[in-house]
C-alpha positions in Angstrom: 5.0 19.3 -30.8 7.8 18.6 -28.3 7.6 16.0 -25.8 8.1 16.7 -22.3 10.5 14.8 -20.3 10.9 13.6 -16.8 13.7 16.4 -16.6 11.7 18.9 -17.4 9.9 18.8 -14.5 12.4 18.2 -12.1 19.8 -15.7 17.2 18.3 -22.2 20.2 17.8 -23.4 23.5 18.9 -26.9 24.7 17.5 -30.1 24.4 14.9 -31.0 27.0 14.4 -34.4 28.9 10.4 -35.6 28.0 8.7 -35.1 31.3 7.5 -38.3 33.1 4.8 -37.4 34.9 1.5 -36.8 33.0 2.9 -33.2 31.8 3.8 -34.3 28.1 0.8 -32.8 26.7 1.6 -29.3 28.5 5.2 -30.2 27.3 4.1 -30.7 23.7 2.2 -28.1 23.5 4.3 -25.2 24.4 7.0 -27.0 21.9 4.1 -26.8 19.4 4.0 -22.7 20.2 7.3 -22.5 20.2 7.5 -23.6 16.6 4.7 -21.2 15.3 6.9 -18.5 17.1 9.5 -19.0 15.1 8.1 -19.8 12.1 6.4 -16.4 12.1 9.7 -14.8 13.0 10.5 -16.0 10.0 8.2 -15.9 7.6 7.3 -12.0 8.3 11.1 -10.9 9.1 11.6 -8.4 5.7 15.0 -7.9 6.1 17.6 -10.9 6.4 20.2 -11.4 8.6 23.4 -9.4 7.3 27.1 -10.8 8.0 28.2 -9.0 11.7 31.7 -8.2 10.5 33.4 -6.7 7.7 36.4 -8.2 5.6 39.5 -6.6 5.8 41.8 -7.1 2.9 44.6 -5.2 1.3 44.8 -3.2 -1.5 46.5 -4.8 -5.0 47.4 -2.8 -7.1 46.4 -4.9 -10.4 43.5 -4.1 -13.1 41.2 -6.4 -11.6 40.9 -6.0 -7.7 38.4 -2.9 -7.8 36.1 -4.4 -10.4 36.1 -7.6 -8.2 35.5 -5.7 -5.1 32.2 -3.8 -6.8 31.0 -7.0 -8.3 30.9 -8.8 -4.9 28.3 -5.2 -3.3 29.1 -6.0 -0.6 31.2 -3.1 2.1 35.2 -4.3 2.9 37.3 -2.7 4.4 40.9 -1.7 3.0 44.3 -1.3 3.8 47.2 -0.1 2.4 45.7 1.7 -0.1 46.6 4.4 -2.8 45.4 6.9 -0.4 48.2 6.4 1.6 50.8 7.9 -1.2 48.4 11.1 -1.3 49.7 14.4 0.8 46.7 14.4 2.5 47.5 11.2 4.6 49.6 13.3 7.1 46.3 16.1 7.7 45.9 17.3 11.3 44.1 19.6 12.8 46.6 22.0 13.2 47.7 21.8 9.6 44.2 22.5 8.3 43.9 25.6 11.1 46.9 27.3 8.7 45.6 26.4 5.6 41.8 26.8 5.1 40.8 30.3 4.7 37.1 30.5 5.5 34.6 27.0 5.6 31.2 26.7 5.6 29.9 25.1 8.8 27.2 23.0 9.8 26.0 23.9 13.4 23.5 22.4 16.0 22.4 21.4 19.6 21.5 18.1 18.3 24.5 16.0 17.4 22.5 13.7 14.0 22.5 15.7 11.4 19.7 15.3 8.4 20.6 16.9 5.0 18.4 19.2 4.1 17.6 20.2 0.4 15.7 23.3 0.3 14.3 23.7 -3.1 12.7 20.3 -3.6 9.9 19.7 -5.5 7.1 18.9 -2.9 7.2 22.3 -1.8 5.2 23.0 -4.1 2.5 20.8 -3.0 0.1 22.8 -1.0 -1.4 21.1 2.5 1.7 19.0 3.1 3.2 19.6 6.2 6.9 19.3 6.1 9.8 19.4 8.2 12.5 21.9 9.2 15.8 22.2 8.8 17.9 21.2 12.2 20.8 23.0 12.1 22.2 26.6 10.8 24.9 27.3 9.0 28.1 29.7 9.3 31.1 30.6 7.7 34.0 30.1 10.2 37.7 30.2 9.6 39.9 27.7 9.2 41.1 28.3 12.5 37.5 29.1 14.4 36.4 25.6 13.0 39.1 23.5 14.1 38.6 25.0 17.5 35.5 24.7 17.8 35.4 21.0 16.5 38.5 19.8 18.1 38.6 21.2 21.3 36.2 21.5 23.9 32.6 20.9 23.8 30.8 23.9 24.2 26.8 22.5 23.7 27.3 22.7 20.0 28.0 20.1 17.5 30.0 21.4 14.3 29.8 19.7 10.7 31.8 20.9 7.6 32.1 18.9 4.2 32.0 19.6 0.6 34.6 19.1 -2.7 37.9 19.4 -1.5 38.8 21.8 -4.1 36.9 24.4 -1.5 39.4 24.3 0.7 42.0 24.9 -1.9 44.1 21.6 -1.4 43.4 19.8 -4.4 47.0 19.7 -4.1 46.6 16.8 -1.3 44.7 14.7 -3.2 46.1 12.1 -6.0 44.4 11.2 -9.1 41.2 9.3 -8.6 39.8 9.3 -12.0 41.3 5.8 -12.9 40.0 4.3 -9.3 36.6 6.0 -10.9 36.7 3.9 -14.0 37.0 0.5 -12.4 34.5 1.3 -10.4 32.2 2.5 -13.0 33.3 1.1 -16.1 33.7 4.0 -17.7 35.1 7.5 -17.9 32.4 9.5 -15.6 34.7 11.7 -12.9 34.9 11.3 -9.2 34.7 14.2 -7.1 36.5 13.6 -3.7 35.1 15.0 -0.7 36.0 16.4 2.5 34.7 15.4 5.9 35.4 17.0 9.5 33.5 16.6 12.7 33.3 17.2 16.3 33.3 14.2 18.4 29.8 12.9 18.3 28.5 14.4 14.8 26.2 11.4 13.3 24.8 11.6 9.8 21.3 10.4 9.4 20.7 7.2 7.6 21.0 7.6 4.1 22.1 6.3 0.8 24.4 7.0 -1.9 23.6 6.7 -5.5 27.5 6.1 -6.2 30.5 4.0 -5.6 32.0 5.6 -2.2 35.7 4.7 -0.7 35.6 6.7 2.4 39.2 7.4 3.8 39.7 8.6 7.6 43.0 10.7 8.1 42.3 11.7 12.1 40.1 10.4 14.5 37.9 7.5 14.2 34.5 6.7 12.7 31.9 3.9 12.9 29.4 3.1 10.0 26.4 1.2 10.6 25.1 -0.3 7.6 22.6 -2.1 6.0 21.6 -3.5 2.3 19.4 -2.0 -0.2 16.2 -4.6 0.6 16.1 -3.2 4.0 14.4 -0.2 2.4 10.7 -1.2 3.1 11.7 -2.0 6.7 13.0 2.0 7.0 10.9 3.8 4.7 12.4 6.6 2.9 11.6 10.0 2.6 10.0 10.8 -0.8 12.6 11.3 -3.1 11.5 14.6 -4.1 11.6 15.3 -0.2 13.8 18.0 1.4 15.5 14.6 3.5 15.6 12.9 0.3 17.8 9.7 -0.3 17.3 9.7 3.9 15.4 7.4 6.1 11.9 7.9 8.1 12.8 5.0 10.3 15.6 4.4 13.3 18.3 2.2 11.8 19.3 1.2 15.5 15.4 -0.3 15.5 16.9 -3.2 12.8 20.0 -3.7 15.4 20.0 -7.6 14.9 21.0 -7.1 11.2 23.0 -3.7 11.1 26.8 -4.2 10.7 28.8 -2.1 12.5 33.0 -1.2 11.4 34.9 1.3 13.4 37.6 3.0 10.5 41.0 4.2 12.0 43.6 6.7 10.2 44.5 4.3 7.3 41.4 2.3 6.6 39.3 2.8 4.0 35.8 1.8 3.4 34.1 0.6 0.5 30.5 1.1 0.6 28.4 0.1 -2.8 26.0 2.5 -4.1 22.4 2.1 -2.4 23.4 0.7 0.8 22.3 2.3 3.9 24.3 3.8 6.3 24.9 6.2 9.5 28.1 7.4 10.3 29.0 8.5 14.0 32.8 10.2 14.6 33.3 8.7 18.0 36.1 11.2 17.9 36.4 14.5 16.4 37.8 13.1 12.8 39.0 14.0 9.4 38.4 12.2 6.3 38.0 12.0 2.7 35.7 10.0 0.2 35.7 9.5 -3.3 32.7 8.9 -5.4 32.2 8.0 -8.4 28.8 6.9 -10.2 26.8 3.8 -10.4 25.5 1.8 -13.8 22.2 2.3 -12.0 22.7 6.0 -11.6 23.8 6.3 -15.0 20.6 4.7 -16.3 17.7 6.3 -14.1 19.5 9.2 -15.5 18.7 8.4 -19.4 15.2 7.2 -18.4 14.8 10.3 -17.0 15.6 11.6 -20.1 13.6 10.4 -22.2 10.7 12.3 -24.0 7.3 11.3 -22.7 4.4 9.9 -24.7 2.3 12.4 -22.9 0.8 15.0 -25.1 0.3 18.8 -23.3 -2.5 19.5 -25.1 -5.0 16.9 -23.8 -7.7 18.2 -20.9 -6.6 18.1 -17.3 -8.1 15.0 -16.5 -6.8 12.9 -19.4 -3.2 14.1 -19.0 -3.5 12.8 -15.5 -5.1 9.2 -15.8 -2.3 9.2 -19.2 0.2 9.3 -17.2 -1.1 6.9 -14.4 -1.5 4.3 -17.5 1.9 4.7 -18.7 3.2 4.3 -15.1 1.3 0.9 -14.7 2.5 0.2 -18.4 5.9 0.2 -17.6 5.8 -1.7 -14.2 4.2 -4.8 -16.0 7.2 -4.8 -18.3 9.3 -4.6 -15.2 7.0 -7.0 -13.1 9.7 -10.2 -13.6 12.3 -7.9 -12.2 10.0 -6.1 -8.8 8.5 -9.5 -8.1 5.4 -7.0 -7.8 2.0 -6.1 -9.8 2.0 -2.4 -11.3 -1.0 -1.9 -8.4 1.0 -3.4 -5.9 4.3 -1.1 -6.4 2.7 2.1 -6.5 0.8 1.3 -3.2 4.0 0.2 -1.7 5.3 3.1 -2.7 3.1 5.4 -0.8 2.7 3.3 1.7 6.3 3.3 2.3 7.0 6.9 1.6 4.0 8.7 1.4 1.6 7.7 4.2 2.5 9.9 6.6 2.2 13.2 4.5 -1.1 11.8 2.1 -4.2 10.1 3.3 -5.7 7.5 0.8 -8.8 5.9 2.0 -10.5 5.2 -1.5 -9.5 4.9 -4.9 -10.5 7.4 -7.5 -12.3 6.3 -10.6 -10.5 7.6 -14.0 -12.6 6.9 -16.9 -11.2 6.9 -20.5 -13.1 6.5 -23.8 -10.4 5.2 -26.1 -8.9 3.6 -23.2 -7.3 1.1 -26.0 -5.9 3.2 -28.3 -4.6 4.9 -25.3 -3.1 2.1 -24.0 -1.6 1.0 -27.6 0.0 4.7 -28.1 1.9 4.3 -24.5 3.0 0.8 -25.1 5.9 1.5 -27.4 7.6 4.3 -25.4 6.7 2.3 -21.8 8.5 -0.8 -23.6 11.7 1.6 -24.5 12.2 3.0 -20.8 11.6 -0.2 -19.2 14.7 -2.1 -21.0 16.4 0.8 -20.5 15.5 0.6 -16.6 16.3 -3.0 -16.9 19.5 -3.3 -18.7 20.7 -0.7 -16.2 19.9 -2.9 -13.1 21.2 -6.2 -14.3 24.3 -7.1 -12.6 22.9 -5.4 -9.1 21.7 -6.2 -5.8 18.0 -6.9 -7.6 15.4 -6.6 -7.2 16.4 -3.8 -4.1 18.3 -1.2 -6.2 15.8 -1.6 -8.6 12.8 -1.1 -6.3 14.4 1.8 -4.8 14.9 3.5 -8.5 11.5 2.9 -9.9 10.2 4.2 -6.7 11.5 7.5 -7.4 10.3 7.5 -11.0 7.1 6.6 -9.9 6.8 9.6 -7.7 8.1 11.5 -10.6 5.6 10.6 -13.0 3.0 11.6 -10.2 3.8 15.2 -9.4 4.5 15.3 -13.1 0.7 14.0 -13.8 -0.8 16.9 -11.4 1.9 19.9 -12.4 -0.6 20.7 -15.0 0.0 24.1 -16.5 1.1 25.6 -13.5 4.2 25.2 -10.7 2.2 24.3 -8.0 -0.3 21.6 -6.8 -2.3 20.3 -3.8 -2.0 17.5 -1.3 -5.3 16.3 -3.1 -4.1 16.8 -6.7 -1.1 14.1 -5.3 -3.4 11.8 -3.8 -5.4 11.5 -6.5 -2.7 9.5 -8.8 -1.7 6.9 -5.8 -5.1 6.5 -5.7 -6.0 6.3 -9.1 -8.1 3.4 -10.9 -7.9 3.7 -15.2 -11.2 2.1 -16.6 -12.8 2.2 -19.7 -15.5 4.8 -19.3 -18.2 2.2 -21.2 -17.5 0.2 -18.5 -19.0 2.7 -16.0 -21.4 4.9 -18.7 -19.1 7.6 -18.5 -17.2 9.8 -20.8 -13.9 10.7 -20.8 -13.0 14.5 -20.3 
């Protein structure tokens, strides 16, 4: 019998004088609270300080300056770049107005925009309430859109992006495949993307999964950003969310360690893959990216994969607590790495991402006979996709990307645990697994189902 796969289912004050008369003791005291203050600042403050600015360095054009800016992950600023031989330096408005035929337009009262993917899996979980999509979308001409964008405000905000090969100007754009391969290491495309704006447009918190050198031709841009460990502090959608890759938190809460760089025609970003960021176009703007994929990317997406040593024909309820086990089995081989116990992740997890859609008050009891043998015949595979995992990861910003990928699998291999011959499931069937506690069923004088 074929295995399934993962795939297959989808800032000190100064110096004081001592006080001479008889206050010392007040004195010491408050210095006393002072220090427990800070100390607690300290010791509870999840995500550290990040640098306030931005280098700014320019472009060489020898083999080794992209792979030293990617191994540094951190986001510089460019100048002088290859973008600035490419046709599509000299865009403006009007020049788009006479060459885009038709474009597909994002349009709202409400000036952030979340992405919004329809057809994600937890739409099939019956009992969860989810959110809405903010805005609508249109197909304008090139010429309605620039109007509409570019000129005066008229109570909407309008939002258009996508391949630049929609807009038939691939013709603009030079080649980016060999800026893809230093970034990468290897020969995985980029796509380059298009992004216009009216003045005030802000994408919603997010990350990227790849390498992302963001150009701005018109207008100006600011990106607020933070690193991958700042992911507990925001708390991501789910990834098999309709906001997925997006942020259930305000970024502008974390002010003291978001960096902020305003982009003018000419300067190009580099943002590594899984940091965080919101982009406002503090003036109508044009722009380009290129992306191009990650290690990390490139190994979630083997261990994704990968055949699972789950076997179809076992009872509901075995299947189930199965695939809890392997789950815990791989996140003790990957404990050294998450600096967390295999009981401790998955709670993070749903604390994190889950706990405002699922409520888990008690742990559920699965019971297993051959909980051994069990264990023994998920070892092997668990061992396989957690080197995999590993070797993937281990040159990045660890343990952050890291968390933030086994996170995902992790809510994979729940909805996979509780899509039990059918396409749907409840909010309970999904509580059950973050819930879940794998014993032997001696141990409790039960049997197994």
């Amino acid at each position: 019998m074929q295995r399934p796969t993962m795939s297959s289912f989808f800032r000190r004050p100064g110096d004081s004088p001592l006080p001479a008369n008889g206050m010392w003791k007040a004195t010491f005291s408050a210095l006393c609270a002072s220090l427990v203050a800070v100390y607690y600042f300290y010791r509870f403050k999840t995500v550290e300080e990040s640098p306030k600015t931005i280098s700014k360095i320019e472009w060489r054009h020898d083999e080794d300056f992209v792979p030293s800016i990617i191994s540094e992950s951190e986001p510089v600023v460019l100048v002088r770049t290859p973008f600035d031989a490419w046709p599509s330096r000299k865009w403006t408005p009007e020049y788009l107005s006479s060459k885009i035929q038709f474009i597909m337009t994002k349009k709202s009262k409400e000036k952030v925009f979340k992405y919004f993917a329809q057809n994600q899996p937890l739409t099939s979980v019956q009992g969860l309430a989810l959110e809405n999509k903010t805005y609508s979308e249109v197909v304008m001409t090139g010429k309605q859109f620039i109007e509409k964008a570019f000129g005066l405000h008229d109570g909407n905000y309008y939002y258009a992006s996508g391949p630049v090969d929609q807009l038939d100007l691939r013709q603009d754009v030079g080649d980016v495949n060999r800026l893809a391969a230093l970034a990468n290491g290897s020969e995985s495309p980029a796509t380059v993307n298009f992004w216009m704006g009216s003045a005030g447009v802000t994408a919603h918190t997010h990350y990227d999964t790849s390498h992302n050198f963001h150009a701005v031709l018109w207008g100006r841009k600011r990106f607020y950003l933070l690193p991958p460990r700042a992911h507990s502090l925001l708390k991501l959608y789910p990834c098999l969310h309709q906001f997925y890759r997006q942020v259930q938190e305000n970024l502008f809460d974390l002010n003291s360690s978001v960096v902020e760089v305003d982009l003018l025609p000419g300067d190009v970003l580099y943002i590594p893959p899984y940091w965080f960021h919101a982009v406002v176009t503090v003036e109508a703007t044009l722009s380009l990216n290129v992306w191009s994929v990650s290690r990390e990317y490139l190994a979630m997406e083997k261990a994704y994969s990968m055949a699972l040593p789950l076997d179809r024909t076992w009872p509901k309820l075995r299947f189930a607590a199965a695939s809890r086990l392997y789950v815990e089995e791989v996140l003790a081989l990957l404990e050294r790495h998450l600096n967390q116990t295999p009981v401790d992740f998955i709670e993070n997890v749903y604390r994190e991402r889950y706990e405002a859609l699922l409520d888990v008050n008690a742990r559920a009891v699965s019971a297993i006979a051959d909980l051994e043998v069990l264990r023994t015949r998920l070892s092997a595979a668990a061992r396989d996709l957690a080197d995999m995992i590993a070797t993937g990861h281990d040159h990045s910003d660890r343990p952050h990307v890291l968390e933030i990928n086994v996170g995902n699998w992790v809510e994979h291999m729940a909805l996979t645990s509780v899509l039990f011959e059918r396409d749907w499931t409840t909010k309970d069937d999904l509580k059950s697994f973050y819930a879940s506690r794998i014993v032997r069923a001696r141990d409790l004088r039960l049997t197994d189902d």
